[in-house]
N, C-alpha and C positions, 0 to 999 in steps of 0.2 A: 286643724291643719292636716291637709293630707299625707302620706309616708311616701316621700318618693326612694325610687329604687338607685339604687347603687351606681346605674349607667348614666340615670338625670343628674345624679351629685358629679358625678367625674364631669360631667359634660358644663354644669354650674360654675366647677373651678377654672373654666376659662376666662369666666366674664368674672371673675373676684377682682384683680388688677384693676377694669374700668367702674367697678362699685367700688372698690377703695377710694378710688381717686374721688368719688361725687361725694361718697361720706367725707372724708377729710374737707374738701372744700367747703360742705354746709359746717364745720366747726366753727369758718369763723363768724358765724351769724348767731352761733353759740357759745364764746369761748370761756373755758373753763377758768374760775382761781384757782392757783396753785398756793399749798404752802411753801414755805421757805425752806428748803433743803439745801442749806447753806452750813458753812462752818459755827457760826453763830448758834444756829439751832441742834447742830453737835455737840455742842458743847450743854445744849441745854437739857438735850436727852441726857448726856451724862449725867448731869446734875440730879433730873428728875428720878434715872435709876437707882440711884443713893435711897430715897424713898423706898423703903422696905416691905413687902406685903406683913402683914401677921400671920403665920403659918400655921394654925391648931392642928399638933403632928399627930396625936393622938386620933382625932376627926377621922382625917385624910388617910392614916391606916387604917381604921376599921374600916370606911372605904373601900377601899384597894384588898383587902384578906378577906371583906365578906365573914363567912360563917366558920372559915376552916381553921384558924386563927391557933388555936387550942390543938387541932392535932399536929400542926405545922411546931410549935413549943415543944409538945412532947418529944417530936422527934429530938428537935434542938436539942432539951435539957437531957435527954437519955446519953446522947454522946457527951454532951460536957461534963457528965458524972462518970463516965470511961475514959479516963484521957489514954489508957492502955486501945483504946479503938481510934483514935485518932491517926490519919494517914501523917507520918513523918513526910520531911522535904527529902531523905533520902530514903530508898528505900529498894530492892533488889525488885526485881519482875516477879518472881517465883514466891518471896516473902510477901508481895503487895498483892496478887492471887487469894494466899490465905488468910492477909488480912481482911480481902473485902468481902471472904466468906463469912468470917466472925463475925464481922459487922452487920452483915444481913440475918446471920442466925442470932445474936444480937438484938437484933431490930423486931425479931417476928417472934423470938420467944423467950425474951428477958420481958424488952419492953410491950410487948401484947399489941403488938402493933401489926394488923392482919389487912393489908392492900388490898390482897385477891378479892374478896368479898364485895370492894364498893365497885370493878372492875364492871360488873353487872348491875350493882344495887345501888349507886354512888358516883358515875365516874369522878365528877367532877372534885371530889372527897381524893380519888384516888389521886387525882390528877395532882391535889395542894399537897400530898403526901410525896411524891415525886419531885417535887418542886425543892422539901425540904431535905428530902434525901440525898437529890443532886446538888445543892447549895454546900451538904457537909463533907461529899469525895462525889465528884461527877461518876466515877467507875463504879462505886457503889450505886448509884442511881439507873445507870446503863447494866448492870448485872441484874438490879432488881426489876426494870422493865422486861427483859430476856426471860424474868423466872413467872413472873405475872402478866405482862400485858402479851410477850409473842408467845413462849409456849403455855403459859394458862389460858392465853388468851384463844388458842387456837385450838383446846377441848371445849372451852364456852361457845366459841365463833363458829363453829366450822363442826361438831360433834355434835352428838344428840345424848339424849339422857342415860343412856347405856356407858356412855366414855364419863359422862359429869358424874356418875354415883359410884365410877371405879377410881376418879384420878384428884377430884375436885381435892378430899385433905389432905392426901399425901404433898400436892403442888403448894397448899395452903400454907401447910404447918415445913415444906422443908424438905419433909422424906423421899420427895420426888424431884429434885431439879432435873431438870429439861433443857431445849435448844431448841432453837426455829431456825434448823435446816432447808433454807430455799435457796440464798445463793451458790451457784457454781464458780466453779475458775474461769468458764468460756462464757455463764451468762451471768448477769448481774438485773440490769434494769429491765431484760428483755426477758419476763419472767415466762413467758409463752415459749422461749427457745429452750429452756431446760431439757437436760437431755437423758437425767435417772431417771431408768422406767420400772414401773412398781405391773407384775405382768399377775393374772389371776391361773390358778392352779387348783383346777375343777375336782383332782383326784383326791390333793389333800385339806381342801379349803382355803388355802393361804397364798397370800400374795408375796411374788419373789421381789426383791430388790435389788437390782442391779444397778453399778458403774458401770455404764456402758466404752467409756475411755477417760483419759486423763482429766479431759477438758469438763467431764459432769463432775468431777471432785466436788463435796461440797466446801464453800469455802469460807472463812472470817465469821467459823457458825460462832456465837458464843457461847459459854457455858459444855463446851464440847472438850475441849484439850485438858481439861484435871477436874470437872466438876459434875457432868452431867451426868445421869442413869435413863435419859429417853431423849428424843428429838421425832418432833415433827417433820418429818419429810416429804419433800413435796416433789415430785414425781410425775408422771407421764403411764396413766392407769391403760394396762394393757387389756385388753379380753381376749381371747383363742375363739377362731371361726371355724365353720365349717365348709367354708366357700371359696373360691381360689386364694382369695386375701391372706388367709389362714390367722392372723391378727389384727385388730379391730382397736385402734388409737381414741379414747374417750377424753384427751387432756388432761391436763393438769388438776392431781387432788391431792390430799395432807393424808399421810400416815405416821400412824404412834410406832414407832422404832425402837426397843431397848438397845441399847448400847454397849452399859455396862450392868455388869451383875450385880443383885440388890447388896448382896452380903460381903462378897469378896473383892467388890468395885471392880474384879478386875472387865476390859475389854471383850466383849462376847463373839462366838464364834463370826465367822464372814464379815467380822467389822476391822475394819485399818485408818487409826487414830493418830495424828499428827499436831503438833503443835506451831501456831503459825507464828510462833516468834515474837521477837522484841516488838514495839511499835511506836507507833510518833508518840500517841499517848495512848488512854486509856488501858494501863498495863495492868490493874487492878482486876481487869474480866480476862478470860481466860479461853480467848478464841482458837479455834481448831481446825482441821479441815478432816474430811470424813469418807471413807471409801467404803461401799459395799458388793459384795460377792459373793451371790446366791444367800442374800440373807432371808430367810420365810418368816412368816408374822402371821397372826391370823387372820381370817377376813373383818373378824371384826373390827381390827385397827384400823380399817378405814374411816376416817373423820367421813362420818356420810350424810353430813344437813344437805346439802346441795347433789349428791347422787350415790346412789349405793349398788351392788352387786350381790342377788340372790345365790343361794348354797347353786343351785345348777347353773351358775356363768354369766344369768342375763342382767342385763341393765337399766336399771331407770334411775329417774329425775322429773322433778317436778319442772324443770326449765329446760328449753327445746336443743339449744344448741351450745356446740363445745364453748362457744367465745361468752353466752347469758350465763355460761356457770361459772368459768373464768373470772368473771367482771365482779359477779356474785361473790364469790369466793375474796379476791382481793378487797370487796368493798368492806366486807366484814374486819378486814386487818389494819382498817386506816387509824386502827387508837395509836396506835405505835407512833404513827407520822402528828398526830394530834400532839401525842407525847413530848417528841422532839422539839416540836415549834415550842410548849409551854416551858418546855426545859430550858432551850436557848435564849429566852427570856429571862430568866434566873441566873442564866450564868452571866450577861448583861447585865444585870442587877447587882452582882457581889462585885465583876469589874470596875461600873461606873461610881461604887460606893467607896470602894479604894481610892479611883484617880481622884476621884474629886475629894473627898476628905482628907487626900496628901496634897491638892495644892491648894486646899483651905489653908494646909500645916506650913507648907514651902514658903519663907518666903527669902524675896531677893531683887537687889537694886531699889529704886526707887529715888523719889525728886531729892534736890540736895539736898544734905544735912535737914532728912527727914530720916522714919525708920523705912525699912524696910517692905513692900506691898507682899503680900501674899500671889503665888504665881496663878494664881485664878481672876488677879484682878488685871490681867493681860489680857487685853481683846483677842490674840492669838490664841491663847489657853480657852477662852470662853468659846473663840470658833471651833475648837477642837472638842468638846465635853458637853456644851451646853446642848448644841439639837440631840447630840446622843441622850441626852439624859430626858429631854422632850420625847426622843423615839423611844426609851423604855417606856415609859407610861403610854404612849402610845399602841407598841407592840404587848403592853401586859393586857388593856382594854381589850384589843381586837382577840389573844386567844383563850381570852373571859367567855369573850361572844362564841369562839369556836367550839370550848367546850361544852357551852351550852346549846350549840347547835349537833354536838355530837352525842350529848344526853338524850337532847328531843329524839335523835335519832333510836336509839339502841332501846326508849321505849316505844317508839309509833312502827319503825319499821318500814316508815314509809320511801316508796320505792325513788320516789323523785327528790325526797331529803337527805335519802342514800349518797346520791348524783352527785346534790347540791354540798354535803360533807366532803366528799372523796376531789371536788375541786379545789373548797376553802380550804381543806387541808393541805391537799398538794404547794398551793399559793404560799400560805403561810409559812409552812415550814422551807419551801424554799428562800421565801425573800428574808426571813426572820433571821436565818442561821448565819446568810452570807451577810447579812448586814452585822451580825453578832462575830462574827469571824473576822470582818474587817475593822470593826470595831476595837477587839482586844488589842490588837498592834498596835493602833492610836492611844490607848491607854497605858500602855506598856510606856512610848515614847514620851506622852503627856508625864510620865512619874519620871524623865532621867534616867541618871546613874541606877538610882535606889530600884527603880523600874526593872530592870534587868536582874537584881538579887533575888535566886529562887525564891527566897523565905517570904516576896513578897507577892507570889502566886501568879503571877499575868504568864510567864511560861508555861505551868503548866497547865492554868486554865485555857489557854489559846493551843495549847495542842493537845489536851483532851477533848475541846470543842472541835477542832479541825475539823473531825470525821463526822460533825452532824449535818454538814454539806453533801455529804454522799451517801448514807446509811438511808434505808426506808425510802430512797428514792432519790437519787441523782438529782441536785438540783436544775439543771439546766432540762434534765427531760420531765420531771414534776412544773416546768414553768409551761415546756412544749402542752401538756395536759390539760393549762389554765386555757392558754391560745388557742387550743382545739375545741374547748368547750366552748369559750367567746364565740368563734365562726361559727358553731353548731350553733347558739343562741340567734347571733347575724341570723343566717339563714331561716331557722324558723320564724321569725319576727316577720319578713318579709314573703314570707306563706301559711302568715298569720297564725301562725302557736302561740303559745303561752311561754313565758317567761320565768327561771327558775327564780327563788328566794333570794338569793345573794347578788343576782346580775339584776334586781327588779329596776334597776335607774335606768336601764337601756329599755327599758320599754319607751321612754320619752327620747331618749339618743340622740337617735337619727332627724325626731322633731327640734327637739329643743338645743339641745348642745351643740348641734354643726349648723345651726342655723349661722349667718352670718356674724361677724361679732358686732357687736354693738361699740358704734364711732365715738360714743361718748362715755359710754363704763369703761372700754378703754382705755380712756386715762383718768379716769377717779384715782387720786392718789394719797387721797384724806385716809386717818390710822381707823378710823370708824369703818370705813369700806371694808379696808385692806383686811379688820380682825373681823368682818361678818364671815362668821360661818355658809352662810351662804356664794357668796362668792367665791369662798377658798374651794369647798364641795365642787360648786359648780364646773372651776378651773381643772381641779385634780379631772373630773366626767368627762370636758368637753375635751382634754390630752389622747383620753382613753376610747372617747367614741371616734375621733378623728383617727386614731391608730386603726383601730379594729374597721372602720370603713376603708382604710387607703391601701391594711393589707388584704383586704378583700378584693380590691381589686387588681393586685398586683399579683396574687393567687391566680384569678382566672385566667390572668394574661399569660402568666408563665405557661399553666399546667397544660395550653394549646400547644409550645412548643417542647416543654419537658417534660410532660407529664406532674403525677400530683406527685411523688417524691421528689422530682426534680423541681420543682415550685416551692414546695415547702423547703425544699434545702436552701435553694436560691434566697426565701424571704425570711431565713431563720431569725436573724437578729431581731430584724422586724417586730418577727412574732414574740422574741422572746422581751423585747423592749413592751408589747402589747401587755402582757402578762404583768410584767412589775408595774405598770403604771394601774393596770387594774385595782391589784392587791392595795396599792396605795391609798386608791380612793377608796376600797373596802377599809381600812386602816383609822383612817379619816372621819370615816362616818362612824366607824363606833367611838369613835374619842368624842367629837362633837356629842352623839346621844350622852357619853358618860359623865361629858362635863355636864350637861344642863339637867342632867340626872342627877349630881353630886345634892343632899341637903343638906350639906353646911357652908354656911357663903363663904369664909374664908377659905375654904378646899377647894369649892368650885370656883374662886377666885385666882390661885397656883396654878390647877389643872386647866386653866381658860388659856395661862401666858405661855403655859408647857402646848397646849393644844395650838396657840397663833404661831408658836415657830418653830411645832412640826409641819406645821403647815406652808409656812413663810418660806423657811429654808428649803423645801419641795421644790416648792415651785420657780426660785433662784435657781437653783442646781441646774434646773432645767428651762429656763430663760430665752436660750434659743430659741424652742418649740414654739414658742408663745410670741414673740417679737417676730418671727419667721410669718404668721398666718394673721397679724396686726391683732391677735389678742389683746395683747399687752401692747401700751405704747412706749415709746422709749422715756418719759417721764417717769411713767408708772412703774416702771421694770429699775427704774436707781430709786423710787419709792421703797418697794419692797425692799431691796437689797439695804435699803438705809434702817427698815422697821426691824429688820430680821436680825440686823446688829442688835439692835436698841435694845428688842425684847430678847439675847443673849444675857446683854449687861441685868434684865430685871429678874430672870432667870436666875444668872448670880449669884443674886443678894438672896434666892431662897431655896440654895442649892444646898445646904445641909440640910434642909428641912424636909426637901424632896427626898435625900436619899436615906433620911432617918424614920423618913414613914415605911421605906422598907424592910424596917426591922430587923436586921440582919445583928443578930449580936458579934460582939467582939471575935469570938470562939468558932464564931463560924465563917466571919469572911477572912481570920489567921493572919493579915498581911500585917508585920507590924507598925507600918508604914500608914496604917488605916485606922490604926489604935483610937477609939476617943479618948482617950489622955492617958499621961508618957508615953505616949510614940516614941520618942527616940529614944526614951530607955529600952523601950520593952526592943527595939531593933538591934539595941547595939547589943542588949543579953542576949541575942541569937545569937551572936557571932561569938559569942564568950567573954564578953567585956563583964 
């Protein structure tokens, strides 16, 4: 089939109304059985969900841990032999600082437990070690990414072997905490607008560091306000000319900054160190804001992979322009935002394991002079928990495949899997965090009363997570990122390029997916359809390539009269709607591979029901889209909505099982409310019963 262009599809959508109508009319020369989606058959789904899968929990977790299993324990068992390292429910700002340095010096040189290392040699080693750190105090987990992944990570990333054989133990073992100094007070996600300029100084070798005003303050560094002895700072590298200009703006690059003095901690000359205060949460790390005036460094501290500055002034780089070294530069920092996404998956993971094993424990009302139901056996309770607990597995699969796409990267190097990371990661960690964000409320609300008692953790796990929505990249401008690379993809398809790794479905897109819908899959509304992977794929695709062609053209239209900022503004939703539908079907597909990858049939049997109603409940949510463009017909569309319950209810019956393959011991997810048995003792001895 030939690819037509953008102007023949808009021009197509006129004549859909009078194909509609010819398709529906040949139906009745075709018409379909329906099953019974009647009261009757309600009741008989009930009945059949009672029908229990066999869950082999053991299987399904090694599964799911893979190889990392043992260092993710270690971590475990080292804090439950410390309960003196254990984060209390109460606990001062200043006192919760020094506990969560114990904790990390603790972690790296009681238990011999060294991150830095696999950072380069490992990530994804580092990554399961992250996972287990954030599981035991999220602050401790956000401290130790700040001490390894942003500032070690940006002597590894961004330095060449001269900074790695002066910094690498000292970051290793401890004797060097650090800071990744790049936000300001005036820029944040507009990391190009920075305004500290780091300027070269021919006479003594050293490069100056200047606050140029308030607004370059650095700001919510971590590891800056009582902890740090260096930071990375990222800057705005000056040269001195000899031509009227008389300075010469090269962009943004990283310098090593000491801070404080090795010996006497105290604060070093031309630096002004402030502390930023209380916060929603993560009060355990110890964020600062940072002023400099006239501080000198030597030239050497310029991190110089991507451009350096000879003893007489001049410059080079292997890459031509300010923006190729920029892009360079930030591509090399995307572990952080890798990090977060895998984080926030974890912390979705200790929550769904609370709500749902308290209203395994809950129970209340039920038919007459019967006992009592368990409040999980509430269709309400089940709409509330169940796709969440579908989307964990879900979202653990997809940043499975991330890390591993970020491994491939950091050894090939390769320039277009650079691309292909710096988008999936953006994706991810936006859609992951805000779904995990919205999620904790519901789980908070899903436990009651009990919900709300600190000691049972949803407070402060939902406002130490807050902030994973806006650190490493604003979500709303990480989703703008997805959308801009989509229409960058658009367009080269249509001037015949190639197509990156992640977006490869849109190579057929424009063929296949907007192709009319078909009058008679349409309303298939059989549970064989409905759970074909195929179908489901195809629906989440065909949302996604409809989006991405329609704000195509609603781009061009605009940007005639408003130009392209004023079109992008104009279509933002649009875009931003663009993005998450994408992600989704990225999300999608790697569930699908990991189910029919599972080898053990009863796991891949759990992970098949968890995968149809992440799937099911999608595409529900979004129902409109689909009955709008006669995707879906309106039988098909109470079809799902009826399967989506059902496979809720099947869910249900092996939702301990699911959340016991997480492995989460007692000790670590604290709530006692979570307890596997006496729960409500071990609750009421919090409160001093």
């Amino acid at each position: 089939m030939q690819t037509q262009n953008p102007k023949q599809m808009a021009e197509d959508d006129d004549c859909q109304p009078i194909t509609r109508r010819i398709q529906r009319l040949s139906l009745h020369l075709t018409p379909i059985a329906r099953p019974l989606y009647d009261d009757q058959h309600q009741l008989q789904m009930l009945i059949c969900a009672r029908t229990k899968l066999n869950v082999n929990i053991a299987c399904l977790s090694d599964y799911m841990r893979g190889n990392h299993r043992d260092i993710q324990e270690k971590v475990f068992e080292y804090f439950n032999s410390r309960p003196d390292l254990q984060t209390p429910v109460e606990i001062s700002k200043d006192e919760y600082r020094e506990l969560c340095w114990r904790q990390l010096l603790g972690l790296v040189r009681e238990a011999g437990i060294r991150p830095f290392r696999y950072i380069s040699e490992d990530p994804a080693k580092y990554f399961a070690i992250l996972e287990a750190v954030g599981s035991v105090d999220m602050s401790l987990g956000i401290k130790m990414g700040v001490q390894y992944s942003l500032w070690g990570g940006t002597i590894l990333n961004l330095g060449t072997k001269k900074h790695r054989d002066k910094f690498y133990d000292g970051i290793d073992n401890l004797e060097y905490p650090g800071c990744f100094a790049m936000t300001e007070l005036h820029h944040g996600s507009n990391v190009q607008g920075i305004q500290t300029v780091a300027t070269f100084d021919p006479i003594t070798d050293e490069f100056i560091i200047d606050t140029p005003n308030d607004g370059a303050i650095k700001w919510w560094i971590g590891n800056a306000a009582v902890h740090g002895k260096f930071a990375t700072v990222f800057a705005k590298l000056m040269l001195p000319t000899y031509d009227t200009k008389g300075i010469s703006d090269m962009g943004v690059h990283a310098f090593i900054v000491p801070i404080r003095d090795m010996k006497t901690h105290q604060t070093l000359p031309g630096i002004e160190i402030h502390d930023c205060g209380h916060k929603v949460g993560l009060n355990g790390v110890d964020n600062g804001a940072l002023k400099f005036r006239s501080v000198r460094i030597p030239r050497d501290n310029l991190l110089n992979r991507f451009g350096d500055v000879s003893r007489d002034g001049k410059y080079t780089s292997s890459l031509p322009s300010i923006n190729k070294r920029f892009a360079a530069t930030l591509g090399e920092l995307v572990g952080g935002r890798v990090g977060l996404a895998y984080s926030s998956v974890s912390v979705l993971k200790v929550a769904a394991t609370i709500a749902i094993r308290y209203s395994l424990l809950r129970q209340q009302f039920g038919p007459p002079k019967q006992p009592e139901v368990s409040i999980l056996d509430y269709q309400s309770q089940q709409h509330k928990l169940m796709p969440m607990l579908a989307s964990t597995y879900a979202f653990h699969f997809a940043t499975l495949y991330l890390v591993e796409k970020y491994s491939e990267m950091k050894k090939s190097h390769d320039e277009q899997l650079v691309a292909d990371v710096h988008s999936l990661s953006a994706g991810l960690k936006a859609y992951v965090t805000s779904y995990t964000a919205k999620s904790l409320s519901i789980c908070r609300e899903s436990c009651g009363g009990h919900g709300y008692a600190a000691v049972n953790r949803f407070g402060s796990l939902r406002n130490d997570h807050d902030i994973f929505q806006t650190f490493e990249g604003d979500n709303t401008v990480l989703l703008q990122q997805v959308a801009a690379d989509l229409l960058k993809q658009y367009k080269e398809k249509f001037q015949g390029g190639t197509l990156t790794v992640t977006w490869n479905y849109l190579r057929e897109s424009m063929n296949t997916y907007l192709s009319q819908p078909n009058p008679v899959t349409a309303r298939w509304e059989g549970e064989d359809h409905l759970r074909d992977p195929k179908f489901q794929l195809d629906a989440f695709r065909y949302r996604t390539s409809r989006l991405l062609q329609s704000v195509a053209v609603r781009l061009r239209k605009h940007s005639k009269t408003q130009g392209s900022f004023g079109a992008w503004n104009r279509c933002l939703n649009h875009l931003l709607t663009l993005a998450e539908s994408h992600i989704e079907s990225v999300i999608l597909a790697k569930f699908i591979e990991a189910v029919q990858s599972c080898p053990d049939v009863s796991s891949r049997a759990a992970l098949k029901l968890a995968c149809d109603l992440y799937a099911l409940d999608r595409i529900w949510n979004d129902i409109g889209t689909y009955r709008n463009v006669d995707y879906v017909a309106p039988n098909k569309a109470k079809a799902i909505h009826k399967l989506a319950e059902y496979l809720s209810f099947q869910v249900k019956n092996i939702a301990r099982e699911l959340v016991d393959a997480f492995e989460l011991p007692d000790h670590v997810t604290r709530a006692p409310i979570a307890m596997q048995s006496e729960a409500y003792s071990q609750y009421t001895q919090s409160v001093g019963f």
